[in-house]
C-alpha positions as CSV (number, residue, x, y, z in Angstrom):
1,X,-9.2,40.9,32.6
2,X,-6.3,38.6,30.8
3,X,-8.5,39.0,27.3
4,X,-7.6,42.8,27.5
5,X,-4.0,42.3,28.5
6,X,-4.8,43.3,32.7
7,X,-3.3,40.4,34.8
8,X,-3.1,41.4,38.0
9,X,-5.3,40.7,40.8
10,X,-5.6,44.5,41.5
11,X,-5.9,45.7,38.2
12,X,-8.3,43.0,36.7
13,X,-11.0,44.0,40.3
14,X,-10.6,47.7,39.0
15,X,-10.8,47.3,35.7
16,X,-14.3,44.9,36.2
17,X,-15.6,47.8,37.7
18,X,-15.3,50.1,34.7
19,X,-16.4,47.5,32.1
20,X,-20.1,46.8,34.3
21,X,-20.4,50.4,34.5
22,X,-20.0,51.0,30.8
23,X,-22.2,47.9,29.7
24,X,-24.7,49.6,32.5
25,X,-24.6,52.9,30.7
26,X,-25.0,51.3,27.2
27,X,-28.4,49.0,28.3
28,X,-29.9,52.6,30.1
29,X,-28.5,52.3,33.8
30,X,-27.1,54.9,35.1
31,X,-24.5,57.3,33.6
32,X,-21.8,56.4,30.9
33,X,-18.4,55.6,32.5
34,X,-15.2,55.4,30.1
35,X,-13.1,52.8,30.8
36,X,-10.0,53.7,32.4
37,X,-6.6,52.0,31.5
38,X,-5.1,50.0,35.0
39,X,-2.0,51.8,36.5
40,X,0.9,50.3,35.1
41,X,2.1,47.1,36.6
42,X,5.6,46.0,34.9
43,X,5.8,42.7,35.6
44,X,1.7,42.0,35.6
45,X,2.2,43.5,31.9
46,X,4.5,40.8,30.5
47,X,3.0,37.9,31.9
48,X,-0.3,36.0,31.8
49,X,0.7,33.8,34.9
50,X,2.5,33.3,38.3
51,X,6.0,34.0,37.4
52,X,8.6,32.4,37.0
53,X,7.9,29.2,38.0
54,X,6.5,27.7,41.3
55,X,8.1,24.5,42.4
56,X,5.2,21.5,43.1
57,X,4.8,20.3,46.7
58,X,4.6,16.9,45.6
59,X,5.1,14.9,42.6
60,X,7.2,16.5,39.4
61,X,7.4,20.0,38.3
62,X,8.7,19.2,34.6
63,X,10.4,22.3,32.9
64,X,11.5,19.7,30.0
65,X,9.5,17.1,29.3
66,X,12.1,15.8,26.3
67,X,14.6,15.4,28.9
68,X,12.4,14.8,31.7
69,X,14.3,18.0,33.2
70,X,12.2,19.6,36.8
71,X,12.9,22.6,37.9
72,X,15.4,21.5,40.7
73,X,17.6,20.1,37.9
74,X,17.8,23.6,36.7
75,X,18.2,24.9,40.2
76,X,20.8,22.3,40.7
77,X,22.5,23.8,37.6
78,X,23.4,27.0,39.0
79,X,24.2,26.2,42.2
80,X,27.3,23.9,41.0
81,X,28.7,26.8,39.4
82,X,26.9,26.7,35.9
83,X,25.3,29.9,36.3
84,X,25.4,31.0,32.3
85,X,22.4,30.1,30.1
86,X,24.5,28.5,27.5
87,X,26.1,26.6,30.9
88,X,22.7,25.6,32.3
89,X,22.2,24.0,29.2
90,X,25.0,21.6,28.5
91,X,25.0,20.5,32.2
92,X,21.5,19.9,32.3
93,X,21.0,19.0,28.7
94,X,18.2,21.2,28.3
95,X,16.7,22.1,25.0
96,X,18.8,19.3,23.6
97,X,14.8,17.1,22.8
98,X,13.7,17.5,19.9
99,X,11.6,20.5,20.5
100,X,15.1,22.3,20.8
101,X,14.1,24.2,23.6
102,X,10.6,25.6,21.8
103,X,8.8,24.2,24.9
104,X,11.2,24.4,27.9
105,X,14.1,27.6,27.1
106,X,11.3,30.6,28.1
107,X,10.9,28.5,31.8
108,X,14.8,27.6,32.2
109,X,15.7,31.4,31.5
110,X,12.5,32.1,34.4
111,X,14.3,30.0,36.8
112,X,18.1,31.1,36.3
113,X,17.0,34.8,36.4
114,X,15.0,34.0,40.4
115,X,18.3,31.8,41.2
116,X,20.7,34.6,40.1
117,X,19.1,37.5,41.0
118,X,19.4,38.5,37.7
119,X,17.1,40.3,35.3
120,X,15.5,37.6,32.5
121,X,17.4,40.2,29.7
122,X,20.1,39.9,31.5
123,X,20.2,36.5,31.5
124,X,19.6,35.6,27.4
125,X,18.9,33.1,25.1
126,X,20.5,29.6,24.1
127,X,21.7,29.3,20.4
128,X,18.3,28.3,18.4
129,X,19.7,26.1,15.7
130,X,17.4,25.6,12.3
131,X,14.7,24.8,11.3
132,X,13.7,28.4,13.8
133,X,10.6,28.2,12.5
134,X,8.3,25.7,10.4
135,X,8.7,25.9,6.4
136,X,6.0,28.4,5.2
137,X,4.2,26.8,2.2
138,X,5.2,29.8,0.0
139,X,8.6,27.9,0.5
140,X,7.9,24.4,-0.4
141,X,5.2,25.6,-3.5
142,X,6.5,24.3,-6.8
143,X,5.6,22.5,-10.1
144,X,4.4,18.7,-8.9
145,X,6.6,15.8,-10.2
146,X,5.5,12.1,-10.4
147,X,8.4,9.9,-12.0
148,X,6.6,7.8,-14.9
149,X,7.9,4.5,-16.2
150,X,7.5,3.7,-19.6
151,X,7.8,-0.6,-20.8
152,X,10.0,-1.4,-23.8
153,X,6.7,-1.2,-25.9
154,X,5.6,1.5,-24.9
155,X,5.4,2.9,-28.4
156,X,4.2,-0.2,-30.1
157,X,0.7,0.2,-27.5
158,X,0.9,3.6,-29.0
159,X,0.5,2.9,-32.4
160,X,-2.1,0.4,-31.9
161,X,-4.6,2.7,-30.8
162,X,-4.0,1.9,-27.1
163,X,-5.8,4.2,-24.4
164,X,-3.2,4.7,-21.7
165,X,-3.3,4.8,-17.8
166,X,-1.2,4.6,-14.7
167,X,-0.4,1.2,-13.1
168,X,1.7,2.5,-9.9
169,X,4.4,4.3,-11.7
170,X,4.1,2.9,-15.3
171,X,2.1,3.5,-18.1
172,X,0.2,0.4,-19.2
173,X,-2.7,0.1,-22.0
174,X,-6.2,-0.2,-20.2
175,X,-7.7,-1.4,-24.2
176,X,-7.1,-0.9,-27.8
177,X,-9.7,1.1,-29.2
178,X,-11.2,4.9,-28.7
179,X,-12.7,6.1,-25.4
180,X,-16.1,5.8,-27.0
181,X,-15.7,2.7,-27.8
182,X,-13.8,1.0,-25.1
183,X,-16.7,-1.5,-23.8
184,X,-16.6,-3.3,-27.3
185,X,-13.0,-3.0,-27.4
186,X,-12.5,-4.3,-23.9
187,X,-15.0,-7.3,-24.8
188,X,-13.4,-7.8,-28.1
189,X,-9.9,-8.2,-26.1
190,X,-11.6,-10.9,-24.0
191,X,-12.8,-12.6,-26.6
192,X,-9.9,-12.5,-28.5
193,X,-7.7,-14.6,-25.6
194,X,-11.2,-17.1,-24.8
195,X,-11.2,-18.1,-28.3
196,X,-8.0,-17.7,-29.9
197,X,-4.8,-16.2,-29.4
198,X,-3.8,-12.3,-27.5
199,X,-0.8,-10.9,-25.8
200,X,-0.3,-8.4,-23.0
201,X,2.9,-6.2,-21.7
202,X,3.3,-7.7,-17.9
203,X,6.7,-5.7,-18.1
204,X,5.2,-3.7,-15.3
205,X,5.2,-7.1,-13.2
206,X,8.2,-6.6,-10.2
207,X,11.1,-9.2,-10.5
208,X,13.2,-10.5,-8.0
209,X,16.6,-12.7,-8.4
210,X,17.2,-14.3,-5.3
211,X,20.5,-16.7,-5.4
212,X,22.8,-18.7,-3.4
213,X,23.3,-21.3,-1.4
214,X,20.5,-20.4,1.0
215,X,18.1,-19.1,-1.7
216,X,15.8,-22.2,-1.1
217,X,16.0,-22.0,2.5
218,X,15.2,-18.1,2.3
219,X,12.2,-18.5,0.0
220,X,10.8,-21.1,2.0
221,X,11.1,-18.3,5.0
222,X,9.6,-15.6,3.1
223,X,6.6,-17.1,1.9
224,X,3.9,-19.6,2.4
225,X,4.1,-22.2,0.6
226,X,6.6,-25.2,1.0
227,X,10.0,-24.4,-1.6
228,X,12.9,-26.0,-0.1
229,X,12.3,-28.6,-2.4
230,X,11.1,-27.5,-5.3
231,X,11.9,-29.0,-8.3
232,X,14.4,-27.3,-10.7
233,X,12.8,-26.0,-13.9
234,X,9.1,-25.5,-12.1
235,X,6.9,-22.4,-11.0
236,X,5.0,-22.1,-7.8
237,X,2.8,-19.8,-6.3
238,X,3.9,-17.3,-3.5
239,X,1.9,-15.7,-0.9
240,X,3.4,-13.4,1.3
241,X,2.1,-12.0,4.4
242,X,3.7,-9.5,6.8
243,X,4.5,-10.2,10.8
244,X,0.9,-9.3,11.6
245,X,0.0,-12.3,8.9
246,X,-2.0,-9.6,6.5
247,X,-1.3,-10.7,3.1
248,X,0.4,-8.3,1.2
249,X,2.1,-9.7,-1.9
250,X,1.7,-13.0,-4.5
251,X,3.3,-14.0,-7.3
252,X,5.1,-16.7,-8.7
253,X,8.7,-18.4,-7.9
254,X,10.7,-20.1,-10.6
255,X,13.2,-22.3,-9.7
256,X,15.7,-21.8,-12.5
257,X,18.8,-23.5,-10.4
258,X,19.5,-25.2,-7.2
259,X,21.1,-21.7,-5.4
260,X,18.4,-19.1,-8.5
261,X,15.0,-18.6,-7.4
262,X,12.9,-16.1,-10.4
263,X,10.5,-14.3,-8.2
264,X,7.4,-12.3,-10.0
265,X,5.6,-10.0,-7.4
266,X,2.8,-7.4,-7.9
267,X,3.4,-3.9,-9.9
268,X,2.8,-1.6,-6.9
269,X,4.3,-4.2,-4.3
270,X,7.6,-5.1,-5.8
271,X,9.7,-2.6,-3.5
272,X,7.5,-3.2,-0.4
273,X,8.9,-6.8,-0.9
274,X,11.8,-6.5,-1.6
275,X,12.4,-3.8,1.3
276,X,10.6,-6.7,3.7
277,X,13.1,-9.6,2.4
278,X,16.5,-7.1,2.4
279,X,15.1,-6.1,5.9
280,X,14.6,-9.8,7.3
281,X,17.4,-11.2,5.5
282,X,19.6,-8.3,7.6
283,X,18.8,-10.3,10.9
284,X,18.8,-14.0,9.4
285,X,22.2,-13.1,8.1
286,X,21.1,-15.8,5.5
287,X,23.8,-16.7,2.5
288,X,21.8,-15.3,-0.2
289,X,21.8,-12.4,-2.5
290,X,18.3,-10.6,-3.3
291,X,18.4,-8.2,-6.5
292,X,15.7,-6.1,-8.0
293,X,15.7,-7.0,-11.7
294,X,12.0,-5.1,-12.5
295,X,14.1,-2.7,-14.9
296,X,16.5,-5.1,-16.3
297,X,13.5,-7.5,-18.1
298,X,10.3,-6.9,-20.3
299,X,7.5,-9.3,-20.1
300,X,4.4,-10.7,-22.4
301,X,1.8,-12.5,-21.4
302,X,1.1,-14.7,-24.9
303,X,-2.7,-16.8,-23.6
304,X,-5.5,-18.2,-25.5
305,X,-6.0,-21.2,-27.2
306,X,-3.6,-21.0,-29.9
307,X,-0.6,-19.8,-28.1
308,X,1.3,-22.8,-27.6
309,X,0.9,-22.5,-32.3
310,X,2.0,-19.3,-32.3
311,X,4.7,-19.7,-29.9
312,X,6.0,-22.7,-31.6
313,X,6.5,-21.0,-35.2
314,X,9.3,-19.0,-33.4
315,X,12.9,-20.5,-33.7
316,X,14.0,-21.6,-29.8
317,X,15.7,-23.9,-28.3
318,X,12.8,-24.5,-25.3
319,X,10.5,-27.3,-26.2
320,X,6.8,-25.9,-25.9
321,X,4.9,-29.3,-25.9
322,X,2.7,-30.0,-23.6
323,X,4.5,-32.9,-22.1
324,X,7.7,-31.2,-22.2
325,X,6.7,-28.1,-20.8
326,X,3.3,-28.4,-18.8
327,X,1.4,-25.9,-16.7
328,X,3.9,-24.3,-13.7
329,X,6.6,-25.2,-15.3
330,X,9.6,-22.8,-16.2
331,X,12.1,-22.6,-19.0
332,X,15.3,-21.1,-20.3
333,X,16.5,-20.6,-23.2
334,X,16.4,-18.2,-26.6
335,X,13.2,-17.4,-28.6
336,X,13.8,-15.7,-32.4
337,X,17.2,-15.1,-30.8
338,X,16.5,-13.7,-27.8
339,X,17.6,-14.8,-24.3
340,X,13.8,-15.9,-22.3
341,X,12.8,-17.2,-18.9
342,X,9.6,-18.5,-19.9
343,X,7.2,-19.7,-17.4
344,X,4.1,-21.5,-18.2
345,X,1.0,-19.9,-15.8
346,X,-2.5,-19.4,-16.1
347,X,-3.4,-15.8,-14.3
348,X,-5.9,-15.5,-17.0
349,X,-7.4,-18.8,-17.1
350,X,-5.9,-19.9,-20.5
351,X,-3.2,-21.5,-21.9
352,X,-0.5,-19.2,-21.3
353,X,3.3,-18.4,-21.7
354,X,4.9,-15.7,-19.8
355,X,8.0,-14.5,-21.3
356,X,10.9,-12.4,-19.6
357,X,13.5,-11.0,-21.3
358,X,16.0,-8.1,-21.4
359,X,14.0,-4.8,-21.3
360,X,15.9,-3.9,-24.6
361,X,15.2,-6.6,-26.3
362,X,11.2,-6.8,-25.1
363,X,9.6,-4.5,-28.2
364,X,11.5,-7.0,-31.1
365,X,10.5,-10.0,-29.3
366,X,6.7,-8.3,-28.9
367,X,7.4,-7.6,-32.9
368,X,8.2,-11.1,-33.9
369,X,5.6,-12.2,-31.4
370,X,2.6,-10.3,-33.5
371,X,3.9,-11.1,-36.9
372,X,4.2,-15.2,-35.8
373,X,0.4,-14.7,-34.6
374,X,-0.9,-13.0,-37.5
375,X,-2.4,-15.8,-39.4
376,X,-4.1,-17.1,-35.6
377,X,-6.1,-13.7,-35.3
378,X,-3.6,-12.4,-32.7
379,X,-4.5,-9.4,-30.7
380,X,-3.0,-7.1,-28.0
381,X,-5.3,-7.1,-24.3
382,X,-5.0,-4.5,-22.7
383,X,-5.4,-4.4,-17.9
384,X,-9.3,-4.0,-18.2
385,X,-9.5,-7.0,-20.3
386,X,-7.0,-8.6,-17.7
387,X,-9.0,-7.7,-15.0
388,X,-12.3,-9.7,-16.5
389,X,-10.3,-12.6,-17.9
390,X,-8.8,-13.0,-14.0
391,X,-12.1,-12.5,-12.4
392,X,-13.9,-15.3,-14.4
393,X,-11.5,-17.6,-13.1
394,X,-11.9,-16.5,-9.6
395,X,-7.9,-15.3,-9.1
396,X,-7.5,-12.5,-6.5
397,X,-5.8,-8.9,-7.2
398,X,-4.1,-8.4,-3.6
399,X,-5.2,-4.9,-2.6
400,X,-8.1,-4.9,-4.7
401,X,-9.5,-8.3,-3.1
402,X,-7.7,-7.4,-0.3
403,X,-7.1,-5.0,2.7
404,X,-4.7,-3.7,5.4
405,X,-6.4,-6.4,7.6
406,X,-7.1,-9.2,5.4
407,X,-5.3,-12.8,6.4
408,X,-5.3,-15.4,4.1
409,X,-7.8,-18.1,5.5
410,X,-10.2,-14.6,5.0
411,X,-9.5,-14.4,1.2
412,X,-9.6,-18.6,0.6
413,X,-6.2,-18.7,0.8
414,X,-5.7,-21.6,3.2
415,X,-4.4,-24.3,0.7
416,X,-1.2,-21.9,0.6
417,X,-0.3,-21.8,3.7
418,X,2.1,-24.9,4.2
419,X,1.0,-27.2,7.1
420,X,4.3,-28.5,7.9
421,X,7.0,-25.7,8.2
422,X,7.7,-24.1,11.7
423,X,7.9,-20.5,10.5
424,X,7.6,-18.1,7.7
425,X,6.9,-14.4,8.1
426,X,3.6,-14.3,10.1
427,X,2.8,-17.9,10.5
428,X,2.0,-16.9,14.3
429,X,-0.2,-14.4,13.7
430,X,-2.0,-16.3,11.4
431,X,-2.5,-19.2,13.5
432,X,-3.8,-16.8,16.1
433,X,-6.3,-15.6,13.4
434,X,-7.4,-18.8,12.5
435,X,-7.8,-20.1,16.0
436,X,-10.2,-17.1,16.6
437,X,-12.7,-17.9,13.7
438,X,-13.7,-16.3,10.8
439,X,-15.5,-13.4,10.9
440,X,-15.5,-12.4,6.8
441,X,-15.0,-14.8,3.9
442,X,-14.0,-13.4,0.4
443,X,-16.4,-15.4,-1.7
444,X,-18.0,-15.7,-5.6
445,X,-21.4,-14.6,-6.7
446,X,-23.4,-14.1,-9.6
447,X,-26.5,-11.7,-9.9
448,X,-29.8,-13.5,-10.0
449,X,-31.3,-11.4,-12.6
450,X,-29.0,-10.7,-15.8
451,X,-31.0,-7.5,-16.7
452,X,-30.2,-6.1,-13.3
453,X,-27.9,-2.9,-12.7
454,X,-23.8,-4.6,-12.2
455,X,-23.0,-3.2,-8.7
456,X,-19.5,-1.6,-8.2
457,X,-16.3,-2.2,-6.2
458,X,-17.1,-1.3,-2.7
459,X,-20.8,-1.4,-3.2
460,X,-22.4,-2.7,0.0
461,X,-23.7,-6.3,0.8
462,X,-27.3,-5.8,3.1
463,X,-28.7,-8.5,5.1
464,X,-31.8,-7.9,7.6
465,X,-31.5,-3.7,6.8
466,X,-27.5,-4.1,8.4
467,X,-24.4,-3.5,6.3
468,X,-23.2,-7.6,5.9
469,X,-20.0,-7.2,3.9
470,X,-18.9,-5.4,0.5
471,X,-18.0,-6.2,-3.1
472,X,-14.3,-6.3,-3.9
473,X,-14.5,-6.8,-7.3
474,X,-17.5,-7.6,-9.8
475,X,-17.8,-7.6,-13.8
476,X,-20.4,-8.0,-16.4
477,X,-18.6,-11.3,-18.1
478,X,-18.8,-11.8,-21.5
479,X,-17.8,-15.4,-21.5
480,X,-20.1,-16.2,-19.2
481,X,-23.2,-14.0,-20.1
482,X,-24.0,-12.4,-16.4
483,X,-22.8,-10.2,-13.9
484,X,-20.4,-12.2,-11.2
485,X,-18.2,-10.8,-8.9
486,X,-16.1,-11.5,-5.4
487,X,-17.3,-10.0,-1.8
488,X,-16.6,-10.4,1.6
489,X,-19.5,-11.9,3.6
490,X,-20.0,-13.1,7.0
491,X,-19.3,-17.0,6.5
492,X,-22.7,-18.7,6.8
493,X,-23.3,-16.7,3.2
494,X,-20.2,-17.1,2.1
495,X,-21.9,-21.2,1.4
496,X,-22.6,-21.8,-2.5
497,X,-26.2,-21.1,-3.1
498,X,-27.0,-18.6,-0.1
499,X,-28.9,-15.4,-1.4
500,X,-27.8,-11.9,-0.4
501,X,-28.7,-8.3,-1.6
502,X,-26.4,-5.7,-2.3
503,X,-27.2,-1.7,-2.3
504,X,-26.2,-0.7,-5.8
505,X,-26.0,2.7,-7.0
506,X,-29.6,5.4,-6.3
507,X,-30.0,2.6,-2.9
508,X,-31.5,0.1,-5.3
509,X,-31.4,-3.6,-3.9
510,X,-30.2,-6.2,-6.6
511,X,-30.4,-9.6,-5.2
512,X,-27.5,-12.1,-5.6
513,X,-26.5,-15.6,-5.1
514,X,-23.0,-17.3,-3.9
515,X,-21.4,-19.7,-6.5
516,X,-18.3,-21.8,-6.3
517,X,-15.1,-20.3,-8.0
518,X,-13.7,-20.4,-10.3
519,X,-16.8,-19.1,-12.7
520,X,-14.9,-20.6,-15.8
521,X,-13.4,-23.8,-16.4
522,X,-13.7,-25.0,-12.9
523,X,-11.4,-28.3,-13.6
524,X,-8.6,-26.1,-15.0
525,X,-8.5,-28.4,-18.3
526,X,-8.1,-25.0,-20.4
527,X,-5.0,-23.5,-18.6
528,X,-3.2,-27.4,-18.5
529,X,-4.1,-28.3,-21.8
């Protein structure tokens, strides 16, 4: 049959006939019969089906399905005169998808040759255009290139022992120490910003100017929160979700003129946001001009104790005291001679400056930065001390604490979401989410038994035998002297002092308790002091 190139009704009955007889023969029936080949059959040998093309009783008989093309529009074609292949295709427009004819030329050329009486040679091909064929993978093999972004102090995490690794597209120290070590390091590091002073490059952070005269009015669209009247000279957090209301970006706003809004976003979420406010801000029309600065500034994070001391020994026109410049508030000015927008946050849970400044500027200021904190026991942190310090207080990393789905009354999110404003991007959906209930609830817990093995992100929460939720992030804590973490669990656990059990790794069971965030300084006296 068809499998060994015989098509015709004919030809296939004789050719069955052969093939039983051999496979008779070859089982020990009868005598051995060779198969013979079919008598030629031209047009049963270059087809594997009715040809050309039979037109449907009822319904459509599509030839192109890109230009929704039957086969009486080809018909149709040739009848009004257009009886050239490269004619049939221009009046009828087909081949012109996006297939390019791959699908529908072999059928149209079919049809013309029936119409025309001509022979399908005869009648010829349309003009392919490239690509004819897909690339080959011989074609697109080639050295692999990922553009790497290196921060102003780079060098300076270099010399100080710092053990690299890759924060979207930048480089950023994980700790200071060798790979053997990096557990005491990375404690060290902790220590270091719960009891005294440390730094950390935040250069890496995404940075948005957003000015003119409708710069409030587009903030306050963008995000959460309430902005339009945000004080001049003060911080506040963002949260911004996309029209589906999953939260995909936070940060902080400074408000550093009536028509200048300072926006900090994520490292591996700055050009998602600013392609989502260019985007919206195409169909507001609003008066307002958004600019990527990321490049144009370098950042340290100076926290701990003693940072408002060391800050302070710097020259600077910005007064640092606490009543001067208290917590969420933002500043500018010059520090040891260099032009700052300083804002006063607390991602870490301590007493904290964050200073922005021009990227060529940012490894002297980090210079004069360590030499004015010498005598305090200053000491660079590296993202894995970061990571703990954050965690202790309970703050969120959005898209490690959250997912493609998560909304933000899901991740305890609910007191920034402003009550009063008729829209920001996703308000509807969110209010949709919220009027269907909670099904997940991102929530704190702590390990019942200290000596117990620390589960890891994405370890799995058990309740009755059934998968209950999963950990998002979870640390052994060093201030705190046990293992706590954040999770997503259905919300009757998600209560303070429920008990749950989580699968860590070999299938052991650890059993664990909700607690309140944040784990550390719950009143916030240490970040507002």
């Amino acid at each position: 049959g068809a499998a060994a190139g015989v098509w015709s009704q004919a030809a296939v009955i004789g050719d069955s006939r052969h093939a039983g007889a051999a496979a008779a023969a070859r089982a020990g029936h009868g005598s051995s019969t060779q198969r013979v080949a079919p008598a030629a059959d031209p047009i049963a040998s270059q087809v594997s089906h009715p040809y050309p093309v039979f037109a449907a009783r009822g319904g459509h008989d599509f030839i192109d399905f890109d230009e929704d093309l039957q086969s009486k529009d080809i018909v149709n074609s040739v009848k009004d005169g257009y009886d050239d292949i490269q004619l049939v295709k221009r009046y009828s427009t087909a081949g012109f998808g996006p297939s390019q004819g791959r699908h529908a030329n072999l059928n149209t050329i079919r049809v013309v040759a029936k119409e025309t009486g001509k022979s399908i040679a005869s009648i010829g091909t349309t003009t392919f255009r490239p690509p004819l064929v897909p690339e080959k993978f011989a074609a697109l093999a080639g050295r692999g290139f990922e553009p790497v972004r290196l921060s102003a102090m780079h060098h300076r995490h270099l010399e100080h022992g710092a053990q690299m690794m890759v924060a979207g597209l930048w480089m950023r120290p994980a700790y200071y120490g060798t790979k053997s070590g990096s557990a005491r390091a990375i404690e060290r590091e902790v220590r270091a910003v719960r009891e005294g002073v440390g730094m950390i490059d935040v250069s890496t952070l995404g940075g948005l100017d957003v000015r003119g005269p409708d710069a409030a009015a587009f903030i306050d669209r963008m995000y959460t929160w309430a902005y339009e009247k945000q004080p001049v000279g003060r911080a506040r957090y963002v949260l911004m979700t996309d029209q589906t209301g999953v939260l995909i970006d936070d940060g902080v706003a400074a408000r550093l003129h009536e028509r200048h809004y300072y926006v900090t976003a994520t490292t591996g979420a700055v050009d998602q946001v600013y392609r989502q406010m260019t985007w919206f801000n195409v169909q507001w029309k609003m008066d307002v001009d958004v600019a990527n600065v990321t490049a144009a500034y370098a950042g340290i994070n100076l926290a701990g104790p003693q940072a408002r001391a060391v800050i302070e020994k710097l020259d600077s026109d910005i007064d640092f005291s606490a009543t001067a410049f208290p917590y969420m508030a933002a500043r500018v000015g010059k520090l040891a001679g260099i032009p700052v927008r300083i804002l006063r946050v607390g991602f870490v849970g301590e007493l904290g400056y964050e200073i922005h400044c021009p990227s060529g500027m940012g490894e002297a200021l980090w210079d004069r930065l360590m030499q004015a904190g010498r005598p305090f026991g200053i000491a660079p942190f590296g993202v894995e001390a970061q990571r703990i310090l954050r965690l202790e207080k309970g703050h969120i990393i959005v898209g490690q604490d959250t997912d493609g789905l998560t909304h933000p009354a899901e991740a305890n999110m609910e007191w920034a979401l402003a009550k009063k404003k008729p829209f920001y991007v996703g308000k509807r959906a969110i209010d949709m989410q919220m009027a269907k209930g909670l099904t997940r609830k991102l929530a704190g817990f702590a390990l019942l038994d200290a000596s117990a093995p620390a589960p890891k992100e994405c370890h799995l929460v058990i309740r009755d035998g059934d998968i209950a939720g999963r950990v998002t992030s979870v640390t052994r804590s060093p201030t705190l002297g046990k293992v706590v973490g954040l999770a997503y669990l259905p919300p009757d656990l998600a209560e303070p002092g429920k008990r749950f059990e989580i699968r860590v790794d070999g299938g052991r069971m650890v059993a664990a308790e909700t607690v309140a965030v944040p784990f550390y300084d719950p009143d916030n006296k240490r970040q507002e002091m």
